[in-house]
C-alpha positions in Angstrom: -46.3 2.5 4.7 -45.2 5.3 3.2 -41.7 4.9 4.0 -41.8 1.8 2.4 -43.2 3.4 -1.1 -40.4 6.0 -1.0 -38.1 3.4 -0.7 -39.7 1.3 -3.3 -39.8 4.5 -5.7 -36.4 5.3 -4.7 -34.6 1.5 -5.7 -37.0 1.2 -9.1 -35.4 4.7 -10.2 -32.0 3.5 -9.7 -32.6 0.4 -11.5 -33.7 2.6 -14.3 -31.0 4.8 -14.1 -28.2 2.4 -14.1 -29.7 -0.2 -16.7 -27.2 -2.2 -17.8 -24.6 -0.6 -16.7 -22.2 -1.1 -13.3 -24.3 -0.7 -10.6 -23.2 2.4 -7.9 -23.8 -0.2 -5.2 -20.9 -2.2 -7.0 -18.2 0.6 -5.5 -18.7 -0.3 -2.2 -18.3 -4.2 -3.0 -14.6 -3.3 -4.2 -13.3 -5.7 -6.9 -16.3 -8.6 -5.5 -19.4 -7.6 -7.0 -19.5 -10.8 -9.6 -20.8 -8.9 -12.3 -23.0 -11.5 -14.8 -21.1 -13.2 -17.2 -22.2 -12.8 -21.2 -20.7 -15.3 -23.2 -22.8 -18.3 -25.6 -19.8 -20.8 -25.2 -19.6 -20.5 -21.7 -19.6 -23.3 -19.4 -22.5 -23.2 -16.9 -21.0 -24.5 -13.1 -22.8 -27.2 -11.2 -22.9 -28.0 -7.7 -19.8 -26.9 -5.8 -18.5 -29.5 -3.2 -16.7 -29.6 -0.5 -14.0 -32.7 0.6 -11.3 -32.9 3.1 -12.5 -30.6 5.8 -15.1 -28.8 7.0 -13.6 -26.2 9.1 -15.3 -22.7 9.3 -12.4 -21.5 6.4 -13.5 -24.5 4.5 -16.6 -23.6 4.6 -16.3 -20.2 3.7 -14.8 -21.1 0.6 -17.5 -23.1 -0.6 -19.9 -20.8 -0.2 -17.8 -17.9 -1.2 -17.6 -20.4 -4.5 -21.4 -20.8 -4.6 -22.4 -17.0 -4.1 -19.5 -16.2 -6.7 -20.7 -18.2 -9.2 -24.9 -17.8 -8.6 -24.1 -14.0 -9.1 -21.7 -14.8 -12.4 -24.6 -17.2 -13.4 -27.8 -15.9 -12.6 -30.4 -18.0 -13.0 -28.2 -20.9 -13.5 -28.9 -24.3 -11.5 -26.6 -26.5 -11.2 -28.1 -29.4 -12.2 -26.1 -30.5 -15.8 -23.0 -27.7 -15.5 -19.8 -28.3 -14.8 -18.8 -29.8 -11.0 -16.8 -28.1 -8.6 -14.8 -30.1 -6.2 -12.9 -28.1 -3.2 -10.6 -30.6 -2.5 -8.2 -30.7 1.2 -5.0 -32.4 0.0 -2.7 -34.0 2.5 0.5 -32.9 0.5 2.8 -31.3 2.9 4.9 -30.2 -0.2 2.7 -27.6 -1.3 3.2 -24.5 0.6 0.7 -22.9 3.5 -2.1 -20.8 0.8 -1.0 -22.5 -1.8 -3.6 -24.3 -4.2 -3.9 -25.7 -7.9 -6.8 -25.8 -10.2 -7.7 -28.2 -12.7 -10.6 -27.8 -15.6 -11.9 -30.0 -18.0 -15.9 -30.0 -19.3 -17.3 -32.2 -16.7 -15.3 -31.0 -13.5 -13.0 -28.3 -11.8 -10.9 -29.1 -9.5 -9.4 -26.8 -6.6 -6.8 -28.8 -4.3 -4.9 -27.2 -1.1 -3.3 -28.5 1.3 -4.9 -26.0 3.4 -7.8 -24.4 4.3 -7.2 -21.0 3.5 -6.2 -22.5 0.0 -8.9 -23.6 -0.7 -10.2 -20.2 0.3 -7.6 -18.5 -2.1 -8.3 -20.6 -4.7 -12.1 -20.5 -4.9 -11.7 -16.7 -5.0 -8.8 -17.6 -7.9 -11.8 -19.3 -10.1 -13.9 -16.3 -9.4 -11.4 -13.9 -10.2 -10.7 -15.5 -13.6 -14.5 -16.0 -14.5 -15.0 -12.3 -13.7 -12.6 -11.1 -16.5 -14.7 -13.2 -19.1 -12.5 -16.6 -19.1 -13.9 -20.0 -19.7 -14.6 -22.2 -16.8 -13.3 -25.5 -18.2 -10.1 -23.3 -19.5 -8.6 -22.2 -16.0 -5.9 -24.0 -15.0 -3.7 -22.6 -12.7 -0.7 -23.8 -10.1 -0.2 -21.0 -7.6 1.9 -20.7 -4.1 2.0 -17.4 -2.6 6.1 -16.1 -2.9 5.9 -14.7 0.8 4.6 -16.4 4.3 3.6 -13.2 5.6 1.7 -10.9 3.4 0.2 -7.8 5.9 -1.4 -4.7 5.9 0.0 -1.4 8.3 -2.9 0.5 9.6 -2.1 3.6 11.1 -5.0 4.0 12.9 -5.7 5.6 16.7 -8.0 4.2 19.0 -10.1 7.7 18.7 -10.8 7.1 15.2 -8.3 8.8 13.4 -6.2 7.7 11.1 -3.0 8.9 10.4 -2.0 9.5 6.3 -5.9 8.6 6.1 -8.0 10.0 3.4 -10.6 7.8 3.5 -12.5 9.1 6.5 -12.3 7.5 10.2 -11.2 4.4 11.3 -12.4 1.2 9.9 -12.0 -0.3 13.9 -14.9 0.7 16.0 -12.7 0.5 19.3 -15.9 1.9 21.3 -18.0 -0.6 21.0 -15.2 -3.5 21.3 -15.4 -6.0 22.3 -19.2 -5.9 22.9 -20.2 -5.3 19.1 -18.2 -6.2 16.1 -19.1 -3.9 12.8 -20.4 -6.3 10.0 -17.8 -4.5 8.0 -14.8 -6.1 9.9 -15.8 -9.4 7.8 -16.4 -7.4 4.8 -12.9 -6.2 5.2 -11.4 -9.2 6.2 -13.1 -11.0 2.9 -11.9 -8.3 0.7 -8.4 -9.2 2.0 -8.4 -13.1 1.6 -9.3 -12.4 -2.1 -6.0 -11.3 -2.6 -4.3 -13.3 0.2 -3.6 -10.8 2.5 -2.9 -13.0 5.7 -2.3 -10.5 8.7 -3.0 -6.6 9.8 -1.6 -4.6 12.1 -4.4 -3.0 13.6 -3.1 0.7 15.3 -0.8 3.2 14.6 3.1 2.5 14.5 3.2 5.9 16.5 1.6 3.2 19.5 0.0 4.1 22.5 0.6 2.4 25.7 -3.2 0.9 26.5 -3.2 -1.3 23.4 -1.5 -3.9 25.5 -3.7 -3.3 28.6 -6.3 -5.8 29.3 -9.5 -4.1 28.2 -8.1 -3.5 24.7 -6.1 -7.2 24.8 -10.2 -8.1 25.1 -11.3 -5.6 21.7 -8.7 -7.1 19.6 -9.6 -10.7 20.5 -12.8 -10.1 18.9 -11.5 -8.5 15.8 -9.3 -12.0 15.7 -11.7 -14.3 16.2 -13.5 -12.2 13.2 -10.3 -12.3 11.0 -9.7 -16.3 11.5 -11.6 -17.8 9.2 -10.3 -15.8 6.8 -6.8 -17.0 7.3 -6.0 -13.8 9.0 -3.8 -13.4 11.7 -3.5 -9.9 14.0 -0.6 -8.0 14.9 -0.7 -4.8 17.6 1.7 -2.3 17.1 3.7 -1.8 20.4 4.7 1.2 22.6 8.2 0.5 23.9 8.3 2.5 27.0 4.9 0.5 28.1 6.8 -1.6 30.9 6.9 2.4 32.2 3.7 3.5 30.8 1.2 1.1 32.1 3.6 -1.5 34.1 4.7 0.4 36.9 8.4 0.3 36.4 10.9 3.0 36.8 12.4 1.8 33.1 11.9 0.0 29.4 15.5 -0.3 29.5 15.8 -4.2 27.6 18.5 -5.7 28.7 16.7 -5.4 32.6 15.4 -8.2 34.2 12.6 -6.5 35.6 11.5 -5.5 32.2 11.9 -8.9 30.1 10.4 -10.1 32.4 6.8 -8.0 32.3 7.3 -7.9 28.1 7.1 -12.0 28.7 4.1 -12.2 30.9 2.3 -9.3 29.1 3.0 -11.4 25.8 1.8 -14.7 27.9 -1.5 -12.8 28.8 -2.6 -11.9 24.7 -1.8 -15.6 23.9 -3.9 -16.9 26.1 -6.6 -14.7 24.8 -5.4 -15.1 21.4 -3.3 -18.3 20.8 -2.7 -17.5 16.9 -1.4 -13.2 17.8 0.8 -12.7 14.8 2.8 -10.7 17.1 4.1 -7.0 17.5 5.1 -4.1 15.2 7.8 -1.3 16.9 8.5 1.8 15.8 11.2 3.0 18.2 13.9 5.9 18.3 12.3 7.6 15.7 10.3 10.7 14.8 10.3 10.9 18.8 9.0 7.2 19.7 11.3 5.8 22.2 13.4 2.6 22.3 16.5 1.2 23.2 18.8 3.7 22.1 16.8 5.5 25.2 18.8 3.5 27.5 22.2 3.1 25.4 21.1 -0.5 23.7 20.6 -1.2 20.2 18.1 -2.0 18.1 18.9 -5.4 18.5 18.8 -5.4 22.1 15.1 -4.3 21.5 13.8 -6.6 19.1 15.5 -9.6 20.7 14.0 -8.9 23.9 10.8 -8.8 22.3 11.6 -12.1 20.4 12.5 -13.9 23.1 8.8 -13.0 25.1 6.7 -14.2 22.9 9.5 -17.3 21.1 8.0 -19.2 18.3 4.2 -18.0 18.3 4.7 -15.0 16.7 7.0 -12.2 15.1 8.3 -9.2 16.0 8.3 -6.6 12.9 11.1 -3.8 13.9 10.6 -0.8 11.7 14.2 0.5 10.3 12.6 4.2 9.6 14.9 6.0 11.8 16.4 9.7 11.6 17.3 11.0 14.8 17.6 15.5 15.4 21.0 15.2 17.0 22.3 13.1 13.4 23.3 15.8 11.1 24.2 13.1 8.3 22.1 13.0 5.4 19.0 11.4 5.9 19.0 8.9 3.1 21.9 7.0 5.0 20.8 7.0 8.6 18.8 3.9 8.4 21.6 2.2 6.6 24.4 3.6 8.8 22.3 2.7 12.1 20.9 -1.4 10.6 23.4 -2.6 8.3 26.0 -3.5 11.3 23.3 -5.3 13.2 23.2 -8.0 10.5 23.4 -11.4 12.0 22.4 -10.2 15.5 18.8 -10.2 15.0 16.9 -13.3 16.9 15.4 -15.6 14.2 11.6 -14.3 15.0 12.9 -11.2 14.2 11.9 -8.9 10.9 13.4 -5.7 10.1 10.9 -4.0 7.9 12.4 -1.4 5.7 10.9 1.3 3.4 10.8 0.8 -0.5 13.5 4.0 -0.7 15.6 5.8 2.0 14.0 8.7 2.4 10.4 8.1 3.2 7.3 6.9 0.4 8.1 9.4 -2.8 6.7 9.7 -6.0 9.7 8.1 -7.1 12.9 7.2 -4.9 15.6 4.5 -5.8 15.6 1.4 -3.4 16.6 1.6 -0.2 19.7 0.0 -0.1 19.6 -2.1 2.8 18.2 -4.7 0.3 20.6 -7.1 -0.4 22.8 -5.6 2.1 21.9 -7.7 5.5 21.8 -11.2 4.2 21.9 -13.1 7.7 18.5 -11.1 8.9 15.1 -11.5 8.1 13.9 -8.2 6.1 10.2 -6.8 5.2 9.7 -4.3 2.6 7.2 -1.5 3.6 5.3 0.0 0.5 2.6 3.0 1.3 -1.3 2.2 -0.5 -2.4 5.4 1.1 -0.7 8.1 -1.0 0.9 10.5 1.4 3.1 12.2 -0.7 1.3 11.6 -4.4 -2.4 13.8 -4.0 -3.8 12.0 -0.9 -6.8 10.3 -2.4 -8.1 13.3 -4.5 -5.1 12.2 -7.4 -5.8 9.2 -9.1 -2.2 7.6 -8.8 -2.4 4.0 -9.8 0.7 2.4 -7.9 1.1 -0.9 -8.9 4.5 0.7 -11.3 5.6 2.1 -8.2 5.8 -1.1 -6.3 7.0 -3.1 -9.5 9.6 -0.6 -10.3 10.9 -1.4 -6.1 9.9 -5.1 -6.5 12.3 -5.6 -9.5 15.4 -3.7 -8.9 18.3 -5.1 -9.1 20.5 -4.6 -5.8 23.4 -6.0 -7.3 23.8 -8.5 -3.9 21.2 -11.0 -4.2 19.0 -10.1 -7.0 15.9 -8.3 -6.7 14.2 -6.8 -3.8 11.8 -8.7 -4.4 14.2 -11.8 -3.4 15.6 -10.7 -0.5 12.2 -10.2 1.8 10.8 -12.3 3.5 7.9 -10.1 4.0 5.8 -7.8 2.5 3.7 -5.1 4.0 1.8 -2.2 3.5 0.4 0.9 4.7 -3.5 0.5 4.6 -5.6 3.1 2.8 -9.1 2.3 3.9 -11.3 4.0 5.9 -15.1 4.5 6.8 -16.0 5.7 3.6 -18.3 4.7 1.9 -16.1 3.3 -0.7 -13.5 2.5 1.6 -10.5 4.2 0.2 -11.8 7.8 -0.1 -12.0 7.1 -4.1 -12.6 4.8 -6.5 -9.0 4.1 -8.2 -7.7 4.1 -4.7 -9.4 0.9 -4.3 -7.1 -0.2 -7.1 -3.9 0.2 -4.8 -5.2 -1.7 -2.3 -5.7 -4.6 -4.9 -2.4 -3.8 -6.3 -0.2 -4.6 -2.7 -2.3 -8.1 -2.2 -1.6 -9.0 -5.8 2.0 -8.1 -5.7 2.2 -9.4 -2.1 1.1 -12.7 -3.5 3.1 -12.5 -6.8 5.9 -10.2 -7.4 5.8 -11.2 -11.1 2.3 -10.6 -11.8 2.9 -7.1 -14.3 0.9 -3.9 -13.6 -0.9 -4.2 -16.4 -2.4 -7.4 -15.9 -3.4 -6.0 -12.2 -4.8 -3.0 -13.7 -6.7 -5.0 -16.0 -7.7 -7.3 -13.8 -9.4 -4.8 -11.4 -10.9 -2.7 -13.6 -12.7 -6.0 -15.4 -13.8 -7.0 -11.9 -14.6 -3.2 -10.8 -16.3 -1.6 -13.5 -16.5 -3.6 -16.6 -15.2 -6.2 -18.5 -16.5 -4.4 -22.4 -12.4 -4.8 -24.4 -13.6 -1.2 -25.7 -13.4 0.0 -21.7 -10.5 -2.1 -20.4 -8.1 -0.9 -23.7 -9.1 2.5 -22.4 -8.9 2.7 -18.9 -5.8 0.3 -18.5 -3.3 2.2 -20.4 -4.7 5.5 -18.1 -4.1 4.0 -15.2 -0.5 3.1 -16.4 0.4 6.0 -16.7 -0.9 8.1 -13.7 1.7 7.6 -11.1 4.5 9.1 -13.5 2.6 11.8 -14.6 2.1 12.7 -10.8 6.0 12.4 -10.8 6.3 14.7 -13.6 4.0 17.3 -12.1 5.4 17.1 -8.4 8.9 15.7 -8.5 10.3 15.6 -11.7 14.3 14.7 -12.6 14.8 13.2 -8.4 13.4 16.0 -7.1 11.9 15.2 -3.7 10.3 16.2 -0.6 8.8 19.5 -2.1 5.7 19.1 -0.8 3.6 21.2 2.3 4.7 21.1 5.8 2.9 18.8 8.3 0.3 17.5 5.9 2.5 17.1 2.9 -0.1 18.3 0.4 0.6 20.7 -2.1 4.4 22.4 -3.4 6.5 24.4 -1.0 10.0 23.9 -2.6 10.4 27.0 -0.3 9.9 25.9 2.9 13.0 26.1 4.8 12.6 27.7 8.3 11.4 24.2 10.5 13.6 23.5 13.7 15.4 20.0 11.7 17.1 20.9 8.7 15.5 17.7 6.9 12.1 18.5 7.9 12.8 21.5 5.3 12.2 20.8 1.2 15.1 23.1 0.7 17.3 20.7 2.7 16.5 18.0 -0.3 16.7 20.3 -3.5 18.9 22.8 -2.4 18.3 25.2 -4.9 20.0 28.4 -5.6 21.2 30.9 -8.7 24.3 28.2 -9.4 22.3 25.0 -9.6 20.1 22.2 -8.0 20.3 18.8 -6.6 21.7 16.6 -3.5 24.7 15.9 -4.2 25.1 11.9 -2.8 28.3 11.2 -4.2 31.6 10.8 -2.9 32.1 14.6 -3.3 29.4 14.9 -1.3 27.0 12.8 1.2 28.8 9.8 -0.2 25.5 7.9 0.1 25.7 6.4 -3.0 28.5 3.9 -1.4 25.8 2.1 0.1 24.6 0.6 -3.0 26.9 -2.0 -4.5 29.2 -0.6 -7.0 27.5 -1.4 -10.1 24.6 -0.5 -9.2 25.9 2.7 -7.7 27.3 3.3 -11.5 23.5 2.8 -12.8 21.9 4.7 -10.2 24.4 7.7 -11.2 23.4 7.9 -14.9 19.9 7.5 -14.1 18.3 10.8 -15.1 15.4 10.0 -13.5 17.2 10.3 -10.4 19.5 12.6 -11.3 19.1 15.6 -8.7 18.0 13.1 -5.8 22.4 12.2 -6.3 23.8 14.6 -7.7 23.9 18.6 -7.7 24.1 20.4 -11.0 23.7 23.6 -12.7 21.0 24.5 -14.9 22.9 24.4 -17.9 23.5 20.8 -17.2 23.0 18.7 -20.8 21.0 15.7 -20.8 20.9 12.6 -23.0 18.0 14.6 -24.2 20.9 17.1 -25.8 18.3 19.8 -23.9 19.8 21.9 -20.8 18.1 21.0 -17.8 16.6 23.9 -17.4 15.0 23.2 -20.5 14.1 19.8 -19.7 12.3 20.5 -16.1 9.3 22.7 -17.6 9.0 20.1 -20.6 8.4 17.8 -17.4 5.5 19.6 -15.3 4.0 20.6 -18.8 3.9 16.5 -19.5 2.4 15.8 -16.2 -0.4 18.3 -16.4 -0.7 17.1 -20.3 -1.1 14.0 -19.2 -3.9 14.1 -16.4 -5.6 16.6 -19.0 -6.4 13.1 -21.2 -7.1 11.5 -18.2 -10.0 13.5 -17.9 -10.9 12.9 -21.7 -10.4 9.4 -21.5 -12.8 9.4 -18.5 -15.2 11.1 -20.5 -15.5 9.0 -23.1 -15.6 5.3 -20.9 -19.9 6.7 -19.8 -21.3 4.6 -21.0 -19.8 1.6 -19.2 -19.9 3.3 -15.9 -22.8 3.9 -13.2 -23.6 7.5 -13.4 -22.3 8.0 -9.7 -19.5 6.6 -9.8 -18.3 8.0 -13.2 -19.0 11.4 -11.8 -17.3 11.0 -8.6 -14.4 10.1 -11.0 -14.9 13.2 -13.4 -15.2 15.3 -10.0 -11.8 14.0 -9.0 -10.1 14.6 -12.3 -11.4 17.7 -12.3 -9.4 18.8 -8.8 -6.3 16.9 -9.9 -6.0 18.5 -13.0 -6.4 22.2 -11.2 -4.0 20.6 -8.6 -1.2 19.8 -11.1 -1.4 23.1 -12.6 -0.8 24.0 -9.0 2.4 22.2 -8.3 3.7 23.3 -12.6 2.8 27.3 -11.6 4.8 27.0 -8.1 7.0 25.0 -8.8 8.4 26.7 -11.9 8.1 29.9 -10.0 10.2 28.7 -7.4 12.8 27.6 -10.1 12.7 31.2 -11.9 13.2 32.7 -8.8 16.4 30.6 -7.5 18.0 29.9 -10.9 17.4 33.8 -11.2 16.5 33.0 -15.4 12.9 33.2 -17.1 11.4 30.2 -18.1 12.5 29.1 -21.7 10.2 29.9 -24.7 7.8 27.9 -25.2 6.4 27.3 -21.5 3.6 29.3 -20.3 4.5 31.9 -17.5 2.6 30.7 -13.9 -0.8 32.1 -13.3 0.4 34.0 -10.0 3.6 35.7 -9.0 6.0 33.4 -6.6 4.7 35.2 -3.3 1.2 34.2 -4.0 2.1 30.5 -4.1 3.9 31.3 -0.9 0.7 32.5 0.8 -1.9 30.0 0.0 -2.3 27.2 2.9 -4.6 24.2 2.9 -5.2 24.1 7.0 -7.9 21.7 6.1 -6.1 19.0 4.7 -6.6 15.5 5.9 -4.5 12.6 7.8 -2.0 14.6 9.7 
């Protein structure tokens, strides 16, 4: 009895607390939590109904519709509003997702020809009712611009995740296939939202007994959880398992003996699981092993993978390779080693490629296999979970980043964006309580889905669109917080990797500067290997005088890529009295760049400040807190950074720019042992 009081006490006090306000509760809903709609001329929605189908998806979005809209409406019946019709279409025009909606004052109209359109369109009307729009005024026509629209987890079957910062894994592996966490269908609704339609579920860095029988048996039941969500799993797969767990002397691909065990192993997980999406492969790199093991190519690999499992499912062949015996300059070696294969890849076959050549930057240009392998099926791998840009303690809002990739022109066959097939991401979520280890990391995760869906849709209009649906849809807070978010991710380029620079950042863990790291056992696992600093000058030099990387790109956009500034050292090497457009040196400019950055999260942390009032008191501090470390962190990376410089270019820092808090050596010493997702 008592316990019940406390409890009692306890949710009355919160209620008092929070008021009007965003609820804290509403952070662990992500972008769902329907917030109550204030508006005299709105619309009130009748009964939602459901014809066509009545399949478990079909069902789901009715009653996603009729929860949505009883939590936008409270205290709304439906008797007099508006009707809803969820209507199964037989037109085998309109593409797999894709839906319409229709509004007038007496009825909306959502029409698929699908299920999980209907599904995606019911979470559509939900999405535009929750940034304050009319419900006879929606109207729109929308078919998702890729088939296959996936989320990369790089998660271990012990719980940890790789690059996480969000805590443990989301998968409960232990108690699979027994008990399924009520959060797997939180997670898997969070994901139809914004059409996500497949996960990989472990690490790319595979082990072995993901294929075995008793884990064949755990990610069934995560399937059959994902299904009526229009989600379809994928396992990432260990290419020596023929020789791991099969009992053969070899994974060599072109041998019988091992197509052979790939086809009945794929045979055995699609009987358990007839929709598998298929398999993932990381192999011949960062010491995974593949074909190149046994002399074949990567080709070799994938197709024998193709051929086991034919026309169920998709393999996904990663094109992240650098190998310790290739001394040529890392930003070519996944070019050098995929762009012959074009053409040889089986039809089931997607090469998935990062969003620049090196590996997930603050800012890189394209990789520059886009465009380049026009007879092969290519994914483009973007990172949610923020590696290299402040792990989830900087607030880094990355739709920019994958807009900026998205819409470059590769002078071949138009934009990136046009020449995928697929789109996929590497998952930030974790067991968390608010899934992504903060708040705005959330927004990342909604970015990838919305861009997965729609390349066109502008950053802004995400940003806006999340924030409305995640904190509060008051113009005062959205004109605020939107144009903050903007600008995040370049101000953690200016204060990390300003001007090109790149891989500066901590050994192992990649958090924090150490420009000066330069004694690991591979030359490109050093940051002076990329910046290359010394008393004459700075920069990779990429150009024909030098790596000759730049050829890869097509010549005109080679030309645009050169007078970039904003990639200026990442291909080319000059001295610090090189002029800019700026007219400044750029040993001038570089301070004027960290100083921004740190400027810059500085009225982040105002902006914050001020935005209270709109904002559950736990949440808005967690936020504050956050700011708080990011803002000591970018001073960080300005003070070592800039003593790094001083020290190589063997000049003091122009007038004008503060001197570092600590001399270079102290920089040097400090370690963060402690820091997550290795």
């Amino acid at each position: 009895m008592v316990t019940v009081r406390l409890w009692v006490l306890l949710l009355l006090a919160i209620s008092l607390v929070t008021g009007g306000a965003a609820r804290a509760e509403d952070g662990y809903r992500l972008w769902l939590r329907n917030a109550p709609v204030v508006h005299a001329a709105q619309q009130r929605p009748g009964q939602v109904t459901l014809s066509g189908s009545e399949s478990p998806t079909a069902l789901l979005a009715r009653d996603e519709l009729t929860r949505g809209l009883s939590e936008l409406f409270p205290g709304v019946g439906p008797a007099g509003g508006t009707a809803i019709l969820l209507r199964r279409a037989g037109d085998s025009a309109m593409r797999d997702g894709a839906f319409n909606i229709i509004s007038s004052e007496q009825r909306v109209t959502i029409t698929a020809a699908s299920d999980t359109g209907l599904l995606y369109g019911a979470f559509a009307l939900l999405r535009e009712l929750g940034q304050g729009k009319t419900l006879g005024a929606i109207r729109l026509d929308e078919s998702p611009a890729y088939t296959l629209r996936m989320l990369n987890h790089w998660d271990n079957p012990d719980g940890h995740v790789e690059r996480g910062y969000a805590g443990r894994s989301i998968f409960d592996w232990w108690h699979l296939p027994g008990h399924v966490d009520a959060r797997m269908t939180d997670y898997a609704r969070a994901n139809a939202s914004i059409g996500i339609n497949g996960v990989v579920i472990n690490n790319v860095n595979a082990r072995a007994m993901m294929l075995e029988p008793r884990y064949i048996a755990k990610v069934k039941a995560l399937a059959d959880t994902f299904r009526p969500w229009g989600i379809r799993v994928y396992v990432s797969a260990r290419f020596s398992a023929p020789r791991d767990i099969g009992g053969l002397a070899t994974a060599d691909p072109l041998d019988p003996a091992v197509r052979a065990w790939w086809k009945a192993k794929s045979d055995e997980i699609y009987t358990a699981i007839p929709d598998f999406g298929g398999f993932l492969v990381k192999a011949n790199s960062e010491g995974q092993p593949g074909p190149q093991d046994y002399g074949r190519s990567h080709a070799d690999g994938a197709n024998m993978l193709a051929e086991a499992i034919g026309d169920r499912g998709t393999v996904i062949w990663r094109a992240f390779v650098y190998a310790a015996e290739n001394r040529e300059d890392r930003a070519k070696q996944a070019f050098t080693e995929f762009q012959p294969l074009d053409g040889t890849f089986a039809p089931n076959v997607v090469v998935q490629v990062k969003n620049g050549p090196i590996d997930f930057q603050p800012r890189e240009p394209f990789h520059p296999l886009f465009g380049a392998m026009p007879q092969t099926r290519l994914s483009l791998e973007l990172e949610i979970t923020k590696e290299y840009l402040g792990f989830a303690s900087h607030l880094a809002f990355l739709a920019p980043l994958f807009e900026e990739t998205l819409d470059a022109d590769t002078g071949r066959r138009g934009t990136v964006a046009r020449t995928v097939s697929v789109i996929a991401g590497v998952a930030n979520t974790g067991s968390d309580r608010n899934w992504t280890g903060s708040h705005f990391d959330q927004a990342n995760w909604y970015a990838f889905g919305r861009l997965a869906w729609d390349p066109r849709v502008p950053s802004a209009q995400i940003a806006r669109e999340w924030a409305a649906q995640t904190f509060s849809r008051d113009p005062a807070f959205l004109n605020a917080v939107v144009p903050m978010m903007l600008g995040s991710r370049e101000a953690v380029v200016d204060y990390m990797t300003p001007l090109g620079l790149a891989h500066v950042m901590g050994t192992g863990h990649h958090y924090g500067p150490a420009p000066w790291v330069s004694d690991l056992a591979r030359p490109e696992w050093n940051p002076v290997y990329y910046h290359r600093a010394d008393r004459d000058g700075i920069g990779f030099d990429r150009t024909a005088t030098g790596s000759d990387a730049l050829a890869h790109y097509a010549p005109d956009v080679a030309q645009r890529l050169l007078a970039d500034e904003e990639l200026l050292l990442w291909f080319r090497r000059v001295s610090w009295d090189h002029r800019l457009s700026s007219g400044r040196t750029l040993w001038e400019e570089l301070p004027r760049r960290y100083d921004r950055g740190v400027a810059t999260v500085e009225r982040m942390r105002v902006t914050w400040a001020s935005l209270a009032p709109h904002v559950d008191a736990q949440r808005h501090r967690a936020v504050a807190d956050f700011l708080g470390i990011q803002a000591d962190e970018a001073r960080w990376w300005r003070d070592a950074s800039l003593a790094y410089w001083s020290a190589m270019a063997q000049r003091p820092l122009p007038a004008g720019h503060a001197a570092p808090q600590h001399p270079l050596s102290w920089y040097q010493a400090r370690s963060v042992p402690e820091a997550p997702g290795e």
